[in-house]
C-alpha positions in Angstrom: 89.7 -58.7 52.0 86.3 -59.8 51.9 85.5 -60.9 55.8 85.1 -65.4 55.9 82.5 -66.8 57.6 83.5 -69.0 60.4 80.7 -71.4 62.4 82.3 -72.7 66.0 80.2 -75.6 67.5 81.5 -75.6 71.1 82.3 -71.8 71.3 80.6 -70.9 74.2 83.3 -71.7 76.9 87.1 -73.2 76.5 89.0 -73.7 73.3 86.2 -72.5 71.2 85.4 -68.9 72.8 89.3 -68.5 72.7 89.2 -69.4 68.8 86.3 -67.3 68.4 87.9 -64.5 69.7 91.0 -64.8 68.0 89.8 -65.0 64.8 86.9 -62.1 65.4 90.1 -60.2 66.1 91.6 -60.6 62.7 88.2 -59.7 60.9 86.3 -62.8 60.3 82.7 -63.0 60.7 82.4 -65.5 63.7 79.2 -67.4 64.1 79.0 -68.4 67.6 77.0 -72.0 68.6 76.8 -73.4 72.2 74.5 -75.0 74.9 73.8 -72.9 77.4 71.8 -69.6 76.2 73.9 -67.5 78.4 77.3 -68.2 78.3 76.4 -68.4 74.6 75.0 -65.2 74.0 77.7 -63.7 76.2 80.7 -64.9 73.9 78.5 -63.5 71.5 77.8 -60.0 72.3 81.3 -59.7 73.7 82.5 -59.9 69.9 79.4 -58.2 68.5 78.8 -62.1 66.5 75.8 -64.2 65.7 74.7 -66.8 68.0 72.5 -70.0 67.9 71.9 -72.6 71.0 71.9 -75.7 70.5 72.1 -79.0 72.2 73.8 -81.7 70.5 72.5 -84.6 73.0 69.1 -83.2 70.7 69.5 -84.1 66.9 66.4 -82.2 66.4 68.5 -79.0 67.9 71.4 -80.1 65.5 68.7 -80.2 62.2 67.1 -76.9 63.5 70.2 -75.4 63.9 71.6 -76.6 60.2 67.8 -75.3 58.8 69.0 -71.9 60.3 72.7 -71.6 59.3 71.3 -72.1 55.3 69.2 -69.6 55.6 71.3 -66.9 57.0 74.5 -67.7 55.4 74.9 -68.1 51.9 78.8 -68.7 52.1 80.2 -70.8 55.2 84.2 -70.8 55.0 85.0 -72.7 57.6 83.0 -75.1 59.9 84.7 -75.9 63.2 83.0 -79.3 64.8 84.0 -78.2 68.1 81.2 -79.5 70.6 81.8 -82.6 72.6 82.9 -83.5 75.9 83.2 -86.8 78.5 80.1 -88.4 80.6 79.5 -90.0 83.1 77.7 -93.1 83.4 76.3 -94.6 80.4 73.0 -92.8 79.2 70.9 -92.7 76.2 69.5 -89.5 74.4 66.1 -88.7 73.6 66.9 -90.2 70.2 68.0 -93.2 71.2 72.1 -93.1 71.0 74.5 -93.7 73.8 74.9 -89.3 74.8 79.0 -90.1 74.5 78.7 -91.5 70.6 75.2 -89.1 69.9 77.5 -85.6 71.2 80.7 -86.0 69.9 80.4 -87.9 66.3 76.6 -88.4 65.4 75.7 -84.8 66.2 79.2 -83.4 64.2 78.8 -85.8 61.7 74.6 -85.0 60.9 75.3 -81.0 61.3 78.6 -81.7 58.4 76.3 -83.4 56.0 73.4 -81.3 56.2 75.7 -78.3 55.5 77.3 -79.9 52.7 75.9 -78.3 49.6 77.1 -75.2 51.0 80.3 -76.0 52.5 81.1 -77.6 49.0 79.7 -74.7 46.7 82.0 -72.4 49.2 84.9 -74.2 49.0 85.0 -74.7 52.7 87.1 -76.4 55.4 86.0 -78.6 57.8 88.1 -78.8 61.7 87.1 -81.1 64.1 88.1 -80.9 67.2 89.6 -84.8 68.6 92.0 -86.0 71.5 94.7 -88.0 72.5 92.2 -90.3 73.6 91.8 -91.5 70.7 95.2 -93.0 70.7 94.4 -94.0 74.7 91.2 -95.2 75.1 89.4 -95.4 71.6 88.4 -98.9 69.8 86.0 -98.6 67.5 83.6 -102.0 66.8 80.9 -101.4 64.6 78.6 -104.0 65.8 78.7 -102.3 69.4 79.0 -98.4 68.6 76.8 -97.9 71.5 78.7 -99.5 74.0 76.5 -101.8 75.2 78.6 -104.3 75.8 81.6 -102.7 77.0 81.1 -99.0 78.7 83.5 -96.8 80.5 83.4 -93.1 80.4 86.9 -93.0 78.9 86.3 -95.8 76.1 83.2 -94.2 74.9 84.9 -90.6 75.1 88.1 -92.5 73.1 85.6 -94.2 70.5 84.1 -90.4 69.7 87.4 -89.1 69.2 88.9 -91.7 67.0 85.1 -91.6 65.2 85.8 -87.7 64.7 89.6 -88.7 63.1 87.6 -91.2 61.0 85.3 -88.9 59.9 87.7 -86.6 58.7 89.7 -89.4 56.7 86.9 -90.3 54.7 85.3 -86.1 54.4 89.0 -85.9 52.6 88.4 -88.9 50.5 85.0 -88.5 49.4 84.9 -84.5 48.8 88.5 -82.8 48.3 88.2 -83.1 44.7 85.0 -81.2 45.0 87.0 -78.5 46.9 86.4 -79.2 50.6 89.6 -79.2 52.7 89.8 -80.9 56.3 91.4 -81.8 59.4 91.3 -83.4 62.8 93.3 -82.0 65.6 94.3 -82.6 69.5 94.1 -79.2 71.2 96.2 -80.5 75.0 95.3 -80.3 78.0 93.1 -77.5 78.3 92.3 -75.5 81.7 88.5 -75.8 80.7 86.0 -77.2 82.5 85.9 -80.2 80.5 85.0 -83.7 82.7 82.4 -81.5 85.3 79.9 -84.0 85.6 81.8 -87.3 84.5 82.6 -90.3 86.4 86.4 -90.4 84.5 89.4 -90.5 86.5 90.1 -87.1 84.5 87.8 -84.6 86.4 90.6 -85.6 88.9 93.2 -83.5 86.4 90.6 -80.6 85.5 88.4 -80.4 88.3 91.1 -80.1 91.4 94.3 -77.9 91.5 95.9 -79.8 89.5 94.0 -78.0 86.8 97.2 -75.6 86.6 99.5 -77.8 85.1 97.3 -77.0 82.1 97.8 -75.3 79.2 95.3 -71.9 79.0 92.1 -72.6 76.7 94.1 -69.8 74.2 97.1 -71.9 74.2 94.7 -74.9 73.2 93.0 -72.7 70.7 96.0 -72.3 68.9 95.9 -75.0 66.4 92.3 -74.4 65.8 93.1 -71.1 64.5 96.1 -72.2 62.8 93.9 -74.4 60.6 91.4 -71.5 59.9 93.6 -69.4 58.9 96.6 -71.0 57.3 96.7 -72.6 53.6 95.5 -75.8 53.3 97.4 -77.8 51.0 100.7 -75.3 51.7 100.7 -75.0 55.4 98.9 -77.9 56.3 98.0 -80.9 54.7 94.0 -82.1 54.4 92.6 -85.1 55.7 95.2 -85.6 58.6 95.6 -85.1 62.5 97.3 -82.4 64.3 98.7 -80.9 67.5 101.1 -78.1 67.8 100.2 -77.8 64.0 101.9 -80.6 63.6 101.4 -83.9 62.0 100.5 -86.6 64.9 100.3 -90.3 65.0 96.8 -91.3 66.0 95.5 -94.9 66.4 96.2 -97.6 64.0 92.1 -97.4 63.2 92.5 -94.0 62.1 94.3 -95.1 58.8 91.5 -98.2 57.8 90.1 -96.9 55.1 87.5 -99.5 55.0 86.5 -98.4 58.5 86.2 -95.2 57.9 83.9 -95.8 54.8 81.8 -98.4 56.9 81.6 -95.7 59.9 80.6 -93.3 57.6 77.9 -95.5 56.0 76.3 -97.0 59.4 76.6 -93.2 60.7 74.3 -92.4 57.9 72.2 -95.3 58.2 71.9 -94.8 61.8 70.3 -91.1 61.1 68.1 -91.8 58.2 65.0 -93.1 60.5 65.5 -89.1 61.8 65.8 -87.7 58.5 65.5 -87.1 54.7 68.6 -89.3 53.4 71.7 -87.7 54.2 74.6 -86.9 51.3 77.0 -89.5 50.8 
């Protein structure tokens, strides 16, 4: 069988080294991306895989690294929007979005689109990486997507989760009849070093020894790699949100339609004073 090609925003550390791993182990071609050259090009040359650095609090990181991925890949199987994370106090990127919303949705959501030619024309999937925090924390207002008016490390990491749930809703609704195939997932509690440098009560979970009640970042992984490999539309249905490849409830925002369509639209609208237009 012809080795798949498998891009892993996030893969540098945690739940997306382990999936990189895993799935380099059962012959795909694993394309490793992260933030920090090192522990990126370690993964890397660990599974004998490509790398590229990248930033996502940068959008001109994200476009470079989009330029790049076209040009060496002329098939990309599966695209796993893995990068994100929790901050600390509210802070605005060098393009102008609060880091929280920029990292975990505008930066997934601009790298998807930009890819989408190809990830249609190869008949890809799309997994993006969300939380129970979404059902916790996240209520998404469009007039305030920045959190300017209310901020707390926890909201804004909730928002970007349930934004990445969204996202995935309306990818299913706008491209499966052109072939794409996607899904949102909650990978647990992870023994990562997720929270280091955030003012959320969580740091006090992954941060102390507490941090070994956790599950291991392979355990986390597991879903991930369930949704690589498995067959969409047997194993596991497109457009919805899993844990323990399983179907999970998320919040009630998740299934507005109309939301998702709008948060798709002002997403796009949002990047198109950085950009040629975006797909739609």
């Amino acid at each position: 069988m012809t080795a798949r090609t498998i891009v892993i925003t996030g893969a540098s550390d945690g739940i997306g080294a382990a999936a990189a791993r895993a799935l380099s182990r059962d012959g795909d071609r694993v394309v490793i991306v992260g933030r920090s050259p090192a522990k990126t090009a370690a993964v890397a040359a660990e599974l004998g895989a490509d790398f590229f650095v990248a930033d996502f609090a940068r959008l001109d990181e994200v476009r470079s690294l989009a330029s790049e991925l076209l040009a060496r890949y002329p098939q990309i199987d599966v695209l796993a929007n893995n990068a994100g994370g929790i901050m600390g106090s509210r802070e605005m990127t060098v393009d102008g979005y609060e880091k929280t919303f920029q990292v975990n949705h505008l930066a997934p959501f601009l790298l998807t689109t930009l890819l989408m030619d190809r990830l249609v024309a190869s008949q890809a999937r799309v997994i993006n990486t969300s939380s129970a925090a979404n059902l916790i924390f996240g209520k998404i207002d469009l007039d305030d997507l920045q959190a300017e008016t209310k901020y707390s490390a926890n909201k804004a990491y909730g928002d970007g989760k349930l934004a990445n749930i969204l996202f995935t809703r309306e990818l299913e609704h706008r491209y499966h009849d052109r072939g794409l195939t996607t899904a949102a997932f909650h990978p647990g509690g992870v023994a990562t070093s997720f929270s280091t440098g955030s003012t959320s009560l969580m740091r006090f979970v992954y941060q102390t020894p507490l941090k070994r009640l956790l599950i291991s970042p392979e355990q986390g992984a597991d879903t991930l790699v369930w949704l690589a490999t498995a067959e969409p539309g047997t194993d596991w249905a497109s457009g919805e949100y899993y844990e323990k490849r399983r179907i999970q409830k998320a919040n009630r925002q998740a299934y507005d339609p109309t939301l998702a369509a709008a948060l798709w639209d002002r997403s796009a609208a949002m990047l198109a004073g950085h950009s040629a237009p975006l797909p739609g």
